[in-house]
C-alpha positions as CSV (number, residue, x, y, z in Angstrom):
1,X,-1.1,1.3,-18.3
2,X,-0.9,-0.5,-15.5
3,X,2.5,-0.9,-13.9
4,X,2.1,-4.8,-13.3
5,X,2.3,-5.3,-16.9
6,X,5.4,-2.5,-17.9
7,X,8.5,-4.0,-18.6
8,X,10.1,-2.5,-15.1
9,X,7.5,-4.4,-13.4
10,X,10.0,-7.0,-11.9
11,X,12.3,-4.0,-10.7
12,X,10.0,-2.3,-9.1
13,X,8.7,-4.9,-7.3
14,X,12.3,-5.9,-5.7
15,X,12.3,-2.7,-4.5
16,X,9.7,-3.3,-1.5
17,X,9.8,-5.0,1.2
18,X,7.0,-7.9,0.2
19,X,8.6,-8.5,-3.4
20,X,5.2,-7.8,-5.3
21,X,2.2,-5.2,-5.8
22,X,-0.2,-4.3,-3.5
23,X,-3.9,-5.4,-4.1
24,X,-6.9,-2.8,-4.2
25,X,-8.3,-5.3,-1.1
26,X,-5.1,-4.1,1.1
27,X,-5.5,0.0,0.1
28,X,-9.2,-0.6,0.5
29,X,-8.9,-2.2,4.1
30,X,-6.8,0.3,5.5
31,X,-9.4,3.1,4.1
32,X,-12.2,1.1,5.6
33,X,-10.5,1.2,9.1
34,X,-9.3,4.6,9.0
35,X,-13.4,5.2,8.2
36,X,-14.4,3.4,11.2
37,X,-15.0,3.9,15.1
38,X,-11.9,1.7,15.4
39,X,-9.8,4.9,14.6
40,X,-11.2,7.7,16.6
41,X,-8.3,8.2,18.2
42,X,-6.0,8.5,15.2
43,X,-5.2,11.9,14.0
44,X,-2.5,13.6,12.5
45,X,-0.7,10.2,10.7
46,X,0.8,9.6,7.7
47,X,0.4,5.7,7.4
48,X,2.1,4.8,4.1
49,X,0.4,1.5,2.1
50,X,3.4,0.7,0.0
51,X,4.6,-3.0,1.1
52,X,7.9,-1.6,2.4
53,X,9.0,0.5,-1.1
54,X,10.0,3.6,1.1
55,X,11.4,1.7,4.1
């Protein structure tokens, strides 16, 4: 089940910082730059996609 559609979707969405669910788009563009040149020089990060929930 997806979580957008539970009864403790509203909760858990006042819990991050933008107030709603991430999109696959987002996930997906951060996965796409972390599989380009653009990111040669990253290594060793933990870069959380979350919209804030563990801020």
């Amino acid at each position: 089940m997806n979580p957008i559609d539970g009864d403790s979707a509203a909760g858990q969405t006042k819990m991050t910082a933008l107030g709603r669910y991430g999109q696959g788009d987002e996930v997906a563009s951060m996965v796409s730059y972390l599989a380009s040149p653009e990111a040669t020089f990253v290594t060793g990060a933990s870069l959380k996609i979350d919209g804030g929930f563990a801020a």
